[in-house]
N, C-alpha and C positions, 0 to 999 in steps of 0.2 A: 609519758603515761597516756594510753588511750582513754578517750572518753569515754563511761559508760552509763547507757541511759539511767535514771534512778528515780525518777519522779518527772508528773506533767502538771503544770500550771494553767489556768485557762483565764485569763481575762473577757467579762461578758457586762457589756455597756450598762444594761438592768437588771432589774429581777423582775419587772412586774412592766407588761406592757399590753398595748390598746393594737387593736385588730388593726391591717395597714400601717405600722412603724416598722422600724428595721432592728433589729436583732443583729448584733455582733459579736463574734468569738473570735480573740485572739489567744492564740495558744500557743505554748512553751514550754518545749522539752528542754531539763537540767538533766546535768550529769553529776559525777557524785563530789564535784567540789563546789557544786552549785551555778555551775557556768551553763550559760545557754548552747546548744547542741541544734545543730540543722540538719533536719529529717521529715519526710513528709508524717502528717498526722491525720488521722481519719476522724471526721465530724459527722454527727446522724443527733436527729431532731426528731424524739420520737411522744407520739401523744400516749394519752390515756389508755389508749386502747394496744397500746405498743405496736401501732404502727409507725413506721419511720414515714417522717414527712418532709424531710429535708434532708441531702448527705452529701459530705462534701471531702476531698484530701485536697490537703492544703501542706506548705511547707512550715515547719515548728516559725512563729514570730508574725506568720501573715494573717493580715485583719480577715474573715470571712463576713461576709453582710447576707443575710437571711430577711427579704420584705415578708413580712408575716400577712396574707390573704385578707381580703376583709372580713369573708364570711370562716374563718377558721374557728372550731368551736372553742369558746372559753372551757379553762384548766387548767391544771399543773402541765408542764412538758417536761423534759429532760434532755437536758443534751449533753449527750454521752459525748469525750473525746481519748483517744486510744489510737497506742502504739504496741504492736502483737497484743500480748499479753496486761499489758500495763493500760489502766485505765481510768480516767475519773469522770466523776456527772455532776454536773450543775443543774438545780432546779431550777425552771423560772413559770410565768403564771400570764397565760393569754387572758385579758379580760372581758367581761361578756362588753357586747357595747352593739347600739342601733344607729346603723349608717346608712344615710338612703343616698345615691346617686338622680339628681336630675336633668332631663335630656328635652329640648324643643326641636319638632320635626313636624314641618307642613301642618304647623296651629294647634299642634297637640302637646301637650307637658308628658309626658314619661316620667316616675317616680319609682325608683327602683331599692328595694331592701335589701343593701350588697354588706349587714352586718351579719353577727353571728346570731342575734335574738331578736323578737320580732320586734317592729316598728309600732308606736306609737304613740304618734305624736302630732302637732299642729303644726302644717307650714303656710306662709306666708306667700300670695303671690299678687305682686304688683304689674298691672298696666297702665302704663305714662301716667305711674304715682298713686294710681288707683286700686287700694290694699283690700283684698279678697284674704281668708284665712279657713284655709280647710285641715279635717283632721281626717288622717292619716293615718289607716291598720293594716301591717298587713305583715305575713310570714317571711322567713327567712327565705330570700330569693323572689318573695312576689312581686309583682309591679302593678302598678295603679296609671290610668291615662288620664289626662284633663284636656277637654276639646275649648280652648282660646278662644273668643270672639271677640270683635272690635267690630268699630264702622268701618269698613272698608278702606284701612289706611298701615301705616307702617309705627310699631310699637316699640316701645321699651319695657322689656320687660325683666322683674327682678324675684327669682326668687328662692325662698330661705327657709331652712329650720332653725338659727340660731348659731348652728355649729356648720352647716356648708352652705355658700350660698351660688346662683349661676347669675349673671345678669349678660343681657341680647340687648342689641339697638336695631332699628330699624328691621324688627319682625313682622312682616306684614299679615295681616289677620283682618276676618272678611265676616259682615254678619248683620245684622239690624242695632244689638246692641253690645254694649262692653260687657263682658262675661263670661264665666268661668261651667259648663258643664262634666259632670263628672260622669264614670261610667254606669254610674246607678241611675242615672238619668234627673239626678237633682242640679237647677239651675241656681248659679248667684249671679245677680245682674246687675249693675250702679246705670241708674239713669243720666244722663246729661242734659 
């Protein structure tokens, strides 16, 4: 008896997930005694606006992995998986969420909004232990600088929103006093 396809199954890790996780579809063509069949399947990840933003052919049982962007907007998506004519969709739900990436280059902090909404929030930035806390606004994609100073010596610095943190040893950083300016031109300083 030849196999003939009759239905597709799709195995998909969650339903509801955070900007930067992975997304997985594994999918399964049956035939009509219910046995699994190998054929390639066509995968498409399409948002709200029914644009596809992922697509993939994969062979029917193989895992497909999808990293979901950081900054991709929160929503329903869909993802469609189909053989010719034959098709099913799974819903699932990107969530909003505020992710900022931190970066030190030549005494400066870089704080970047690589979520999908905007940032607003307090982070924490320590030199050799010494805890500064600044807040934090800014749009989807904006970036904020902080110009580092120390006494002219090599730092440890640490620092965090809670949810990411970066920590440097031996940054060196050059100035009269230990302190944090930002690009507004407001100074925090700790005396020693």
């Amino acid at each position: 008896i030849n196999q003939v396809l009759t239905s597709i199954e799709a195995a998909v890790n969650n339903q509801n997930f955070d900007p930067g996780t992975n997304l997985t579809i594994k999918p399964t063509l049956l035939d009509q005694a219910g046995n699994s069949i190998t054929d390639q399947v066509s995968i498409a990840l399409i948002d709200f606006n029914q644009k596809r933003v992922f697509e993939r052919v994969v062979n029917s049982g193989e895992i497909v992995t999808y990293e979901i962007p950081t900054n991709t907007p929160g929503g329903y998506y869909a993802a469609d998986i189909s053989v010719g004519d034959l098709k099913i969709t799974k819903t699932v739900y990107i969530n909003e969420k505020a992710i900022v990436s931190f970066e030190i280059r030549n005494g400066t902090l870089f704080v970047k909004n690589i979520g999908n909404i905007p940032y607003k929030k307090d982070i924490q930035i320590e030199l050799n232990g010494k805890p500064f806390v600044k807040r934090v606004n800014l749009g989807v994609g904006e970036s904020k600088e902080f110009k580092l100073t120390g006494i002219n010596g090599n730092y440890d610095i640490k620092i965090s929103d809670g949810e990411r943190e970066l920590s440097m040893s031996g940054v060196p950083l050059t100035g009269n006093v230990v302190g944090i300016k930002d690009s507004g031109g407001f100074y925090a300083v700790v005396y020693t």
